[in-house]
MDTraj code that builds the backbone (N, CA, C; nanometers):
import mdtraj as md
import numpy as np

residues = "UNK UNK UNK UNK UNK UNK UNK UNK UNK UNK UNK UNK UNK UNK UNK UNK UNK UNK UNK UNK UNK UNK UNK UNK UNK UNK UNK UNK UNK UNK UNK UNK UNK UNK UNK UNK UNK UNK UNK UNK UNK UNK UNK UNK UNK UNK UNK UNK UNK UNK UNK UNK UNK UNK UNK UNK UNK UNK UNK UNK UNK UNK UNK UNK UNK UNK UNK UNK UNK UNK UNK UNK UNK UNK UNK UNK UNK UNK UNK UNK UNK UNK UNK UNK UNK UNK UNK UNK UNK UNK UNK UNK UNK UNK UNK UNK UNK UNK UNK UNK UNK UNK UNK UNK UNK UNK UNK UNK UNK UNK UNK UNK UNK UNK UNK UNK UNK UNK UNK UNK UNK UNK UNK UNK UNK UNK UNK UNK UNK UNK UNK UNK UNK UNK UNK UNK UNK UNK UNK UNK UNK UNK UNK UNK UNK UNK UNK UNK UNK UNK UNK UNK UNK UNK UNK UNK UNK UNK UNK UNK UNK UNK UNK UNK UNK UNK UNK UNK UNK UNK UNK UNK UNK UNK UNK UNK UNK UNK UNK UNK UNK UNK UNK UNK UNK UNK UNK UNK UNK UNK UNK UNK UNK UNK".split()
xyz = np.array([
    [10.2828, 9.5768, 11.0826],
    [10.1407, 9.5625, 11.0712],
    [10.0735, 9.6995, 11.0721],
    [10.1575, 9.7981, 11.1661],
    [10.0997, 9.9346, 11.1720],
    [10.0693, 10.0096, 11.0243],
    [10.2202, 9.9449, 10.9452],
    [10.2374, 9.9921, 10.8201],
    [10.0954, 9.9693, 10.7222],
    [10.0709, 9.8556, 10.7473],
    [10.0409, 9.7888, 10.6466],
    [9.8541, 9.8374, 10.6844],
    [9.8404, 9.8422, 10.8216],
    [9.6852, 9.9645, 10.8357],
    [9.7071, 10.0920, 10.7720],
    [9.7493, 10.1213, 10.7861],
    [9.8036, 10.2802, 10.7263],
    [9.7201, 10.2554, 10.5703],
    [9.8037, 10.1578, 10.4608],
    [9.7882, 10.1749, 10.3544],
    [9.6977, 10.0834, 10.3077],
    [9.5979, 10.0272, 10.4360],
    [9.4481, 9.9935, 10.3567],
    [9.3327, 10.0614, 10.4170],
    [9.4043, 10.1818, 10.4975],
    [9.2845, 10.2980, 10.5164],
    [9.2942, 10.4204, 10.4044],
    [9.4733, 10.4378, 10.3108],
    [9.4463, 10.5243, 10.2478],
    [9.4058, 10.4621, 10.1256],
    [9.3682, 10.3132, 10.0832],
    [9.2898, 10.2506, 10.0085],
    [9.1491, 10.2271, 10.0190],
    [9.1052, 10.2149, 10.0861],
    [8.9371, 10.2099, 10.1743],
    [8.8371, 10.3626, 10.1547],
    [8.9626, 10.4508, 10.1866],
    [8.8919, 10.6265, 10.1357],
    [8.9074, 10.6472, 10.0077],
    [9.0247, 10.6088, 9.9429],
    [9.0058, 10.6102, 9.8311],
    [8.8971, 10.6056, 9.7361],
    [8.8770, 10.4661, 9.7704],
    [8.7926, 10.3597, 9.7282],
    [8.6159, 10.4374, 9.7380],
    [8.5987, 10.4945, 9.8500],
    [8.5236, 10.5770, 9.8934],
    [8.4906, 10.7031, 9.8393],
    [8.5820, 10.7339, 9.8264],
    [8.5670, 10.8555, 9.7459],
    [8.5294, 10.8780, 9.5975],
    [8.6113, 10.7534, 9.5309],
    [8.5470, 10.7251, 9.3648],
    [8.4558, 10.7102, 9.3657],
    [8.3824, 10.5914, 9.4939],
    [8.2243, 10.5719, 9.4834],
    [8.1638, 10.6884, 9.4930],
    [8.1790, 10.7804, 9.5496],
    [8.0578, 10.8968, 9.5736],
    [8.0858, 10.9841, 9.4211],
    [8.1701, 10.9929, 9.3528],
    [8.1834, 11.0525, 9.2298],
    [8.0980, 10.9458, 9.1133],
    [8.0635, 10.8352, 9.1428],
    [7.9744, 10.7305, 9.0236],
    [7.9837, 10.6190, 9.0969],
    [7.8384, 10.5719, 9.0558],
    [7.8056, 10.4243, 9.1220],
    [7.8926, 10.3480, 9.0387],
    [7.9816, 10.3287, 9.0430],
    [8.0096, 10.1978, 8.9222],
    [8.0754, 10.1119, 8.9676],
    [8.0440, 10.0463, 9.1074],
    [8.0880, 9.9636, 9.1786],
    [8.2432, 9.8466, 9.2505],
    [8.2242, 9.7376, 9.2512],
    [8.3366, 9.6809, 9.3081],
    [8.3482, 9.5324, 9.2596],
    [8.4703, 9.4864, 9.1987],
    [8.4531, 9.3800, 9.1497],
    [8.5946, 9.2362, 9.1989],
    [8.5862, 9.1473, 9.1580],
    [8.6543, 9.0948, 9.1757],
    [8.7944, 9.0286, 9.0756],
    [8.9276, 9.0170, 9.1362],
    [9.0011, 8.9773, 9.0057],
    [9.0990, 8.8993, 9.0358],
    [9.1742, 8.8052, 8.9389],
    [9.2458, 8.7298, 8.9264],
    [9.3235, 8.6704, 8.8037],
    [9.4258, 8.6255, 8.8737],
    [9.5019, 8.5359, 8.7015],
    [9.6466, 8.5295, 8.7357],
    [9.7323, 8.4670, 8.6549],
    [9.8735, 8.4664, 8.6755],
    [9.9685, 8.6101, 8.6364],
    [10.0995, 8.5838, 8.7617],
    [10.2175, 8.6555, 8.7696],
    [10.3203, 8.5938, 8.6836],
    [10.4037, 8.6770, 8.5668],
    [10.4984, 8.5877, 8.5065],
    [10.6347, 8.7148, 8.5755],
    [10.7063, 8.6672, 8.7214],
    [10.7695, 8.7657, 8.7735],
    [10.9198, 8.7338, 8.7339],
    [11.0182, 8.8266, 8.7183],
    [11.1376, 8.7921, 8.7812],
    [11.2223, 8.9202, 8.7921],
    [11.3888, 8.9211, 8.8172],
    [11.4176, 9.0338, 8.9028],
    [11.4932, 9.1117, 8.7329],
    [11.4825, 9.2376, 8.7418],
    [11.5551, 9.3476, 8.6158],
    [11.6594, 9.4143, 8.7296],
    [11.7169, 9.5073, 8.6306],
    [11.7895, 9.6003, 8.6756],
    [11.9213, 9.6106, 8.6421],
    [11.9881, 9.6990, 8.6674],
    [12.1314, 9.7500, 8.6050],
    [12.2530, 9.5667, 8.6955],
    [12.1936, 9.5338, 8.8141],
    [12.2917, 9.4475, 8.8348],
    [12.2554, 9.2827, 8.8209],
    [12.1717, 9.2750, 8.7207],
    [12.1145, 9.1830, 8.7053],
    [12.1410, 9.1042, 8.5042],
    [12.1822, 9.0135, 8.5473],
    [12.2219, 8.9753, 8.4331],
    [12.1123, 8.8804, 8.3790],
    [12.0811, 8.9258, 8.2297],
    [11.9590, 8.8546, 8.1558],
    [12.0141, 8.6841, 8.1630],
    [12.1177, 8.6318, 8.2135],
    [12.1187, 8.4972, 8.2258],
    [12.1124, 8.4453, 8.3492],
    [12.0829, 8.5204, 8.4708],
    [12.1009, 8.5023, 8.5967],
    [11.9349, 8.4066, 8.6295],
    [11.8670, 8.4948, 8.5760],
    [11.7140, 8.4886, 8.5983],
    [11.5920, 8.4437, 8.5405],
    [11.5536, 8.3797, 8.5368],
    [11.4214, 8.3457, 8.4233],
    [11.2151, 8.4074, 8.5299],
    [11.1740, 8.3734, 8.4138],
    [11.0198, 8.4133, 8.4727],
    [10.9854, 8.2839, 8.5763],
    [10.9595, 8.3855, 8.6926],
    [10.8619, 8.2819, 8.7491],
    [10.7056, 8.2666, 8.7520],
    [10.6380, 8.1787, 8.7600],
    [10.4676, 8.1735, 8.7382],
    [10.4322, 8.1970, 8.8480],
    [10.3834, 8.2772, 8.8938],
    [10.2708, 8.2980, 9.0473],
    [10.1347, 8.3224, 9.0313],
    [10.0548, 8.3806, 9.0971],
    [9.9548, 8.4278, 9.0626],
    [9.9283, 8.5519, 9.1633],
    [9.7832, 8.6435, 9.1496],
    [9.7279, 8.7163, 9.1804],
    [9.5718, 8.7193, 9.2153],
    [9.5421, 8.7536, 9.3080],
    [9.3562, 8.7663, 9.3467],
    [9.3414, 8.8667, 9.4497],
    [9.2376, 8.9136, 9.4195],
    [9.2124, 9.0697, 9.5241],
    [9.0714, 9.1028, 9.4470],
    [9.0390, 9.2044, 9.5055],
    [8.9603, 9.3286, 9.4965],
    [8.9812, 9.4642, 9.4171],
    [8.8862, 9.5618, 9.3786],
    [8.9041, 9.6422, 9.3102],
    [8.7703, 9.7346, 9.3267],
    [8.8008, 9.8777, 9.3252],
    [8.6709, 9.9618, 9.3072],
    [8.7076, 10.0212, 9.2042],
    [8.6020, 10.0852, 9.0619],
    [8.6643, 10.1762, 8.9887],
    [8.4682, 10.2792, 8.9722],
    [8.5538, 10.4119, 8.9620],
    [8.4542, 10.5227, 8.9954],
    [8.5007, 10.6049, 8.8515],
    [8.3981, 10.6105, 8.7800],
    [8.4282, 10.6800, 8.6443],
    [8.4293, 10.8813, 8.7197],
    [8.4891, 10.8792, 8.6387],
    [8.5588, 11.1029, 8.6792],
    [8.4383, 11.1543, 8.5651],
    [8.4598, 11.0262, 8.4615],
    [8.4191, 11.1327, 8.3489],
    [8.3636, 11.0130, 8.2321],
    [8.3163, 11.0527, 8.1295],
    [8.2812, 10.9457, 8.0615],
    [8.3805, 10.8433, 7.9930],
    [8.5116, 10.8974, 8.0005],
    [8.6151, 10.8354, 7.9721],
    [8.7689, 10.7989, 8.0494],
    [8.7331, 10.8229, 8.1773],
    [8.8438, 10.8078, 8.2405],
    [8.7956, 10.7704, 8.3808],
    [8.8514, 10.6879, 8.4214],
    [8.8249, 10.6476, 8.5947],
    [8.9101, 10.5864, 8.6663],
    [8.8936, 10.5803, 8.7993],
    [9.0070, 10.5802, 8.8622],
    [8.9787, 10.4589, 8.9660],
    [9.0564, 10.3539, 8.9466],
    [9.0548, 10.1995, 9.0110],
    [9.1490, 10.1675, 9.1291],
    [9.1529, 10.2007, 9.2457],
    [9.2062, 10.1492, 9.3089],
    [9.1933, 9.9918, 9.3730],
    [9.3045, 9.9281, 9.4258],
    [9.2269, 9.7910, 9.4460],
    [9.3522, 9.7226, 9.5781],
    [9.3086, 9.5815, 9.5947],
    [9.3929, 9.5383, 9.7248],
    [9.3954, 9.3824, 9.6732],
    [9.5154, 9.3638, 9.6536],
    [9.5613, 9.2333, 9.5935],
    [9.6596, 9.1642, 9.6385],
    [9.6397, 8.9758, 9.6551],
    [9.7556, 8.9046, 9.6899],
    [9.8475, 8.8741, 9.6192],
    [9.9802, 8.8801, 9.5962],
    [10.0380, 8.8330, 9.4603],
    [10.1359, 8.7951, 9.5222],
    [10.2078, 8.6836, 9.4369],
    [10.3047, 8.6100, 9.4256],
    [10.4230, 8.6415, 9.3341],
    [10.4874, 8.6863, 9.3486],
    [10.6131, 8.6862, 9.2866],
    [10.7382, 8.6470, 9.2908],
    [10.8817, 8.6830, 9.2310],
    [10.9609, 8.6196, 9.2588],
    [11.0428, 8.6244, 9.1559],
    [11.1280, 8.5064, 9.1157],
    [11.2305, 8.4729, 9.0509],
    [11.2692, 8.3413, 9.0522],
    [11.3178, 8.2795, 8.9427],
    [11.3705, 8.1411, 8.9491],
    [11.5116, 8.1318, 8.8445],
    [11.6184, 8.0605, 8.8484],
    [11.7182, 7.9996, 8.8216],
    [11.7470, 7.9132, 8.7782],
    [11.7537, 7.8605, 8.6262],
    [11.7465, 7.7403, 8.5894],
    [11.9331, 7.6049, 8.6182],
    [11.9112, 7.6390, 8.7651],
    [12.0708, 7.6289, 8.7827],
    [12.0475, 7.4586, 8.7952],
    [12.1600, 7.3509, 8.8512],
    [12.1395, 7.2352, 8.8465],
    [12.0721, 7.2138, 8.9671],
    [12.0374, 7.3295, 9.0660],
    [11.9026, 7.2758, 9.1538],
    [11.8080, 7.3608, 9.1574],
    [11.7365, 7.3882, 9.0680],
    [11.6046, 7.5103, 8.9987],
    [11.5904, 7.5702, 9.1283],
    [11.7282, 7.7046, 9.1566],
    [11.6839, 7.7180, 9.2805],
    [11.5814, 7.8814, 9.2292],
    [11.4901, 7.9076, 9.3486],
    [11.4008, 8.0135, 9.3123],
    [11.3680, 8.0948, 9.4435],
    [11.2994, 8.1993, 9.4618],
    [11.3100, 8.3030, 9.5211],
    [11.1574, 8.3148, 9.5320],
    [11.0844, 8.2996, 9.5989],
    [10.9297, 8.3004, 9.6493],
    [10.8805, 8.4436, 9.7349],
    [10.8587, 8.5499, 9.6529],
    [10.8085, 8.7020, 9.7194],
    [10.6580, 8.6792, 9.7805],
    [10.6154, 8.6566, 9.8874],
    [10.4315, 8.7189, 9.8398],
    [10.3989, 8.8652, 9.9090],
    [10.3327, 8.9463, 9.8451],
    [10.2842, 9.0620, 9.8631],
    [10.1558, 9.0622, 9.8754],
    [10.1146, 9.2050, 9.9031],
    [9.9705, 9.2527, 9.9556],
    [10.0057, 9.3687, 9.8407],
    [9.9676, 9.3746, 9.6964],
    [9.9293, 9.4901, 9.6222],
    [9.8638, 9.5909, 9.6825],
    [9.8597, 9.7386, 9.6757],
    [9.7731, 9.8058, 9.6552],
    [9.8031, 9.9008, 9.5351],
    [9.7761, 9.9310, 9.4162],
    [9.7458, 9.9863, 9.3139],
    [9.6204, 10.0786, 9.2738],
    [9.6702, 10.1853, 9.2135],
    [9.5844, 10.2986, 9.2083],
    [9.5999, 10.3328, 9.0529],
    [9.4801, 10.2387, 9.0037],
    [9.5016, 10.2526, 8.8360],
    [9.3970, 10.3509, 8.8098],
    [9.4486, 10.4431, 8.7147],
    [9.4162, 10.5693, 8.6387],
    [9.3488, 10.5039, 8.4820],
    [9.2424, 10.4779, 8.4473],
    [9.1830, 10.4433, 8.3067],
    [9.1508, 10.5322, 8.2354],
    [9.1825, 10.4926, 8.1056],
    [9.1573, 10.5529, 7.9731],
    [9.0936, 10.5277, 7.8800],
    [8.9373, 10.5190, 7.8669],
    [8.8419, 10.4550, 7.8028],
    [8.8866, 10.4530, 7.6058],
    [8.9441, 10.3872, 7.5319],
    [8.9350, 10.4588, 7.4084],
    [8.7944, 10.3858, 7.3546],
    [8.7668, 10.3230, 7.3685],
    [8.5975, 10.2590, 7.3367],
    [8.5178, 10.2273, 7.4520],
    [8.3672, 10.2138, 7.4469],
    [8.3166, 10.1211, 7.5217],
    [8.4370, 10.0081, 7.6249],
    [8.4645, 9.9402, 7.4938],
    [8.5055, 9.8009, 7.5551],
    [8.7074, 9.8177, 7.5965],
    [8.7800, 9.8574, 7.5183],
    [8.9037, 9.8934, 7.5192],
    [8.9306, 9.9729, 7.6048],
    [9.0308, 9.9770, 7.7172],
    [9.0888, 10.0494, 7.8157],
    [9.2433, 10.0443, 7.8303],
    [9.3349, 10.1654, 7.8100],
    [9.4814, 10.1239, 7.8880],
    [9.4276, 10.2263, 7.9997],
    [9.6080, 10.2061, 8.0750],
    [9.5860, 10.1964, 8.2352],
    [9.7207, 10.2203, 8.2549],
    [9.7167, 10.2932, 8.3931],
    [9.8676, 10.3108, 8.4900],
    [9.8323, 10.3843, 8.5941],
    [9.9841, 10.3608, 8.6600],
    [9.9469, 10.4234, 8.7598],
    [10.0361, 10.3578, 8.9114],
    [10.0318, 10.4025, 9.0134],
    [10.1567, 10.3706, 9.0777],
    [10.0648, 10.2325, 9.1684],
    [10.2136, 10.1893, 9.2109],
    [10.1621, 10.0668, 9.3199],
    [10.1982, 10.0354, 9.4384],
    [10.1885, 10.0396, 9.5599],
    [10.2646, 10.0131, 9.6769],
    [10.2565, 9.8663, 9.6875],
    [10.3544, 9.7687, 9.7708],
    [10.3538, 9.6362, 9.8243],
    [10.3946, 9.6389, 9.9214],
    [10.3218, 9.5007, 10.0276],
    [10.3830, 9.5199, 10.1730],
    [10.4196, 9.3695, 10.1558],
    [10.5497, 9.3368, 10.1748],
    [10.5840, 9.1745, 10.1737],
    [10.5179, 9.1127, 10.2925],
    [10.4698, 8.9983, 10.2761],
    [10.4033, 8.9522, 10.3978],
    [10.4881, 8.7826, 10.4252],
    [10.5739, 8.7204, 10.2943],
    [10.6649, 8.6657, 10.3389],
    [10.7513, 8.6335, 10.1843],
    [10.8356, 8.5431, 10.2408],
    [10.9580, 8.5452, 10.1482],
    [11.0533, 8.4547, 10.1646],
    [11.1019, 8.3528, 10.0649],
    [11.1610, 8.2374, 10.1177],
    [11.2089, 8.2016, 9.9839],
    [11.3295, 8.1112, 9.9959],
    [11.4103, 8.0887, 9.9044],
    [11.4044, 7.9141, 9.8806],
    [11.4133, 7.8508, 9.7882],
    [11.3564, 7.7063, 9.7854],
    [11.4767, 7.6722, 9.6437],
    [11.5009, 7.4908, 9.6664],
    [11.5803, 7.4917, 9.5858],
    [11.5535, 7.3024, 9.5684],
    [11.5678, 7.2225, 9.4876],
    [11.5443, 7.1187, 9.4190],
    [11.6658, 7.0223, 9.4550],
    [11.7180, 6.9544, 9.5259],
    [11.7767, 6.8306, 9.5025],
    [11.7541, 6.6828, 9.5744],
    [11.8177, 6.5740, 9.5265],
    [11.7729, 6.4745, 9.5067],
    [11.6308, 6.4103, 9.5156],
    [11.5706, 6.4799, 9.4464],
    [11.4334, 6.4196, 9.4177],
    [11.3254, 6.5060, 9.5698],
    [11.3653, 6.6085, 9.6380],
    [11.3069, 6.6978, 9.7311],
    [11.3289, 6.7992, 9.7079],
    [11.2121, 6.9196, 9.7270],
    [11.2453, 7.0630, 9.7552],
    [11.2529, 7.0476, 9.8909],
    [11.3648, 7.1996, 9.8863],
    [11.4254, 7.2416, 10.0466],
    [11.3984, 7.4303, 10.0211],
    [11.3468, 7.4633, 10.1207],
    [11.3092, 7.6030, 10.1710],
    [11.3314, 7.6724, 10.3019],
    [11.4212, 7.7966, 10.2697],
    [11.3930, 7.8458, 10.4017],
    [11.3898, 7.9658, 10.3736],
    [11.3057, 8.0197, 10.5136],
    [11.2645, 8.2112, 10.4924],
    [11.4170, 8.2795, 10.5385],
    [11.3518, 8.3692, 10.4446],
    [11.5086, 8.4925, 10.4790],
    [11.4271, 8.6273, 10.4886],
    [11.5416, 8.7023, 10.5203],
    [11.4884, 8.8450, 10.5971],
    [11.5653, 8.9425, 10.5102],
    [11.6064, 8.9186, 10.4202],
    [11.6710, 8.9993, 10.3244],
    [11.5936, 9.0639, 10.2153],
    [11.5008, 9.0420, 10.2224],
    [11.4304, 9.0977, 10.1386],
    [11.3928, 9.2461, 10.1750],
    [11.3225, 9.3483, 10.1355],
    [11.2750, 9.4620, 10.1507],
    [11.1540, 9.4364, 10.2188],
    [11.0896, 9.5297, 10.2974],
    [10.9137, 9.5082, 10.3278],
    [10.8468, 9.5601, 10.2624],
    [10.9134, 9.6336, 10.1747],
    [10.8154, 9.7227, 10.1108],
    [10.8505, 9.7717, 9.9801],
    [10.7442, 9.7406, 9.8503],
    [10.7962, 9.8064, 9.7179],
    [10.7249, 9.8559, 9.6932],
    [10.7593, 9.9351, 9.6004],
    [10.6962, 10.0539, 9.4656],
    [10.7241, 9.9763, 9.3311],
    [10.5623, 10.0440, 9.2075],
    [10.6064, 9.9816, 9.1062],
    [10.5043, 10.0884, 9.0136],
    [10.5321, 10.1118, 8.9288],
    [10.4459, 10.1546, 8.8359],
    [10.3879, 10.0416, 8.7343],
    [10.2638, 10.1139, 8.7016],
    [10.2065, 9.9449, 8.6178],
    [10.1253, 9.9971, 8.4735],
    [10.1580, 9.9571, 8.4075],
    [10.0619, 9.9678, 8.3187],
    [10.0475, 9.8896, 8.2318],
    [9.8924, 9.9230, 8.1270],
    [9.8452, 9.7778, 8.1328],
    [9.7368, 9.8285, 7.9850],
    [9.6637, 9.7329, 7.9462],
    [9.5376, 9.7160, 7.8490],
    [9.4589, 9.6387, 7.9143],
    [9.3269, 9.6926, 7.8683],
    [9.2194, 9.6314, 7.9172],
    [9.0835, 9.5818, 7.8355],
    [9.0059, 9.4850, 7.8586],
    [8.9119, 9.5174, 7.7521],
    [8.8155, 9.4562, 7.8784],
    [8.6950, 9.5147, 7.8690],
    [8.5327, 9.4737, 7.9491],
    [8.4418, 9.4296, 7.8639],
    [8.4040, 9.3080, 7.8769],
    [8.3205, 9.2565, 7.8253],
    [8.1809, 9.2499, 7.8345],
    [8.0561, 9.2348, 7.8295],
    [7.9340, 9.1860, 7.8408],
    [7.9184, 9.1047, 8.0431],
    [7.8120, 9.1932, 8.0823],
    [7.7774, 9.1111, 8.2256],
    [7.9123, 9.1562, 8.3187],
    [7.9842, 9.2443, 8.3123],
    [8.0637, 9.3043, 8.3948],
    [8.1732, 9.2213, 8.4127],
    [8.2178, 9.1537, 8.3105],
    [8.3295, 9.0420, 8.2927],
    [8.4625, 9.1419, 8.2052],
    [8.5786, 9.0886, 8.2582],
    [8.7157, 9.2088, 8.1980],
    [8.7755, 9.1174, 8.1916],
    [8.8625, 9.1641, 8.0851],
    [8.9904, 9.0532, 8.0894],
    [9.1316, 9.2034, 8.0821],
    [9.2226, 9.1622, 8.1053],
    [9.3547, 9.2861, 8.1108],
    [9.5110, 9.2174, 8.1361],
    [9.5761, 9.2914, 8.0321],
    [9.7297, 9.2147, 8.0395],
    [9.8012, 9.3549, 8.1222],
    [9.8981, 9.3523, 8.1964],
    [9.9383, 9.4715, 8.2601],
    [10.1072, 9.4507, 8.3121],
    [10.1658, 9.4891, 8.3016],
    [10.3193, 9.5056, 8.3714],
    [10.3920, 9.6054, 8.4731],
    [10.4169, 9.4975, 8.5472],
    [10.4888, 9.5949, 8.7030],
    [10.6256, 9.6222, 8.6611],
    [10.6434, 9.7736, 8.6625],
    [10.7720, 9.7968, 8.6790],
    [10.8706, 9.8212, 8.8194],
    [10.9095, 9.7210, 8.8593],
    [10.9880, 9.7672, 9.0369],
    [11.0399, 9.9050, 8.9706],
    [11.0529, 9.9595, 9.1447],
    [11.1429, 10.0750, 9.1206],
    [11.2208, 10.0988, 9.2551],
    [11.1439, 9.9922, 9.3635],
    [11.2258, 9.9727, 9.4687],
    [11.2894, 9.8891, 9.5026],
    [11.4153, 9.8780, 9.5189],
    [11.5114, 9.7155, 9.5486],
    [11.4569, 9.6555, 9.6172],
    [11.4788, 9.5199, 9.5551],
    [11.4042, 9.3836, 9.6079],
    [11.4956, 9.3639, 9.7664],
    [11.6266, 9.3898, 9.7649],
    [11.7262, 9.3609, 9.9196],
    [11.7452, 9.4686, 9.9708],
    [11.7220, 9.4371, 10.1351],
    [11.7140, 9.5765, 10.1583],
    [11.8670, 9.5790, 10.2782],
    [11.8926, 9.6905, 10.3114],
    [12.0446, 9.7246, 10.3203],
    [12.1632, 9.7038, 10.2298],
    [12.1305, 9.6857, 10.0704],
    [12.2004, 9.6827, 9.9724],
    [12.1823, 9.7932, 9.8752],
    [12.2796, 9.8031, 9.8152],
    [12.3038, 9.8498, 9.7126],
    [12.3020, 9.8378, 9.5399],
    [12.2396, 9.7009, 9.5423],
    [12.2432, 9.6215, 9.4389],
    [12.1246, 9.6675, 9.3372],
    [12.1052, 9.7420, 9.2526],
    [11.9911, 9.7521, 9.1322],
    [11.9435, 9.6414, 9.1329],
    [11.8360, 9.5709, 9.1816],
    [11.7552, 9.4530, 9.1618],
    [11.6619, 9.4840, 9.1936],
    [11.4964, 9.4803, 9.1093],
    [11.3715, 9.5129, 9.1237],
    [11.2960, 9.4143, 9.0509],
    [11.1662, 9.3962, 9.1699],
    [11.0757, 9.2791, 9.0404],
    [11.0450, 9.3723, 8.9541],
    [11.0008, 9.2942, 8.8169],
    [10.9595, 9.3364, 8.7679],
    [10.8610, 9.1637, 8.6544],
    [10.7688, 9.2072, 8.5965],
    [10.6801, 9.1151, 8.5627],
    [10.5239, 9.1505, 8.4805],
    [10.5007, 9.0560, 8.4305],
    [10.3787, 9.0850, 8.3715],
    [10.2640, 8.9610, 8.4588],
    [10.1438, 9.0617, 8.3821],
    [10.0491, 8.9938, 8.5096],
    [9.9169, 8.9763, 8.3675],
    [9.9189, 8.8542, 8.3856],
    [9.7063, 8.7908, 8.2849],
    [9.5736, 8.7957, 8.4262],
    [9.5019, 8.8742, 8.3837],
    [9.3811, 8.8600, 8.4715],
    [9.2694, 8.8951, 8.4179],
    [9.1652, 8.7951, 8.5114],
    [9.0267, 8.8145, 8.4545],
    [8.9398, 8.8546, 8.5581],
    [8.8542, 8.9177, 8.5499],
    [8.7826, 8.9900, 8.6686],
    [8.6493, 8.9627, 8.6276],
    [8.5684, 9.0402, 8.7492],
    [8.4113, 9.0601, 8.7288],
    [8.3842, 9.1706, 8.7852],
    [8.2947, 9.2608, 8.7124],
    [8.2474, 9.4081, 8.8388],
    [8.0652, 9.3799, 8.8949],
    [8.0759, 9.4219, 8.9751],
    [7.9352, 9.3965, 9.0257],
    [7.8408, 9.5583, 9.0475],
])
top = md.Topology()
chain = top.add_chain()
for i, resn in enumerate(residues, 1):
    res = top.add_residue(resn, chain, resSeq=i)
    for name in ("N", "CA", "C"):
        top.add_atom(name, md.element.get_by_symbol(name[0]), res)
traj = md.Trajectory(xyz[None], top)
């Protein structure tokens, strides 16, 4: 928990700090996670996308007339699923924090990147038979990932955005292993800035 103050005070100054460089306020966002696990020990038949979603917060403080800098604090769901004979699946949820770097090429058009920390807040493994799901939490997971993200964006009329974006893990999903396995996933969201 100590951890996890740590990295929504160096999000909060952040956040703080863009504001005093331009009013351009704080908005809200959401939409679906299509997650599952990559990596060198991960076999493209092991794994399929799982659907989660995402909702949080966001400040973005323009530098310049074309570039600004968005940090934000988000819930997300991720994971992995198995289309095995009991759809078993892998349930991540995180606390995002992301520090997106924008690149205005129009008014309305924006790409984006930029790094991401996660603090797992739980994690549980669930699996399908005879006509019941069965779940239980495990501790194998990591507490903590890294991801780089990047993304397109477009802002619409009345401070409305829409943006497609992709997490690249870069920190193993198990922790005391050795195993190349990282989420990785694409994310649909629609926001509002105020």
């Amino acid at each position: 928990m100590h951890k996890l103050g740590l990295l929504l005070s160096f999000l909060l100054l952040g956040t703080v700090a863009v504001q005093a460089q331009n009013e351009s306020g704080f908005g809200v966002r959401g939409g679906a996670n299509f997650f599952t696990w990559g990596g060198s020990d991960v076999s493209s038949n092991d794994y399929n996308n799982r659907v989660g979603f995402h909702a949080g917060f966001y400040g973005n403080g323009f530098i310049s007339d074309r570039f600004s800098i968005e940090p934000g604090l988000y819930y997300s769901v991720k994971g992995t699923q198995n289309d095995d004979m009991v759809n078993s699946r892998a349930v991540l949820d995180y606390v995002d924090l992301p520090v997106l770097f924008r690149i205005y090429a129009t008014d309305g058009v924006n790409l984006f990147f930029g790094p991401q920390a996660s603090v797992l807040v739980g994690s549980s493994f669930e699996a399908d038979a005879l006509g019941n799901t069965y779940g239980w939490d495990t501790d194998n997971i990591s507490d903590f990932d890294a991801a780089v993200v990047v993304g397109v964006g477009y802002n619409l009329p009345k401070g409305l955005n829409l943006q497609a974006s992709y997490d690249f893990g870069i920190n193993p999903v198990f922790k005391d292993s050795d195993a190349s396995v990282y989420n990785r996933g694409f994310k649909l969201s629609a926001g509002i800035s105020f």
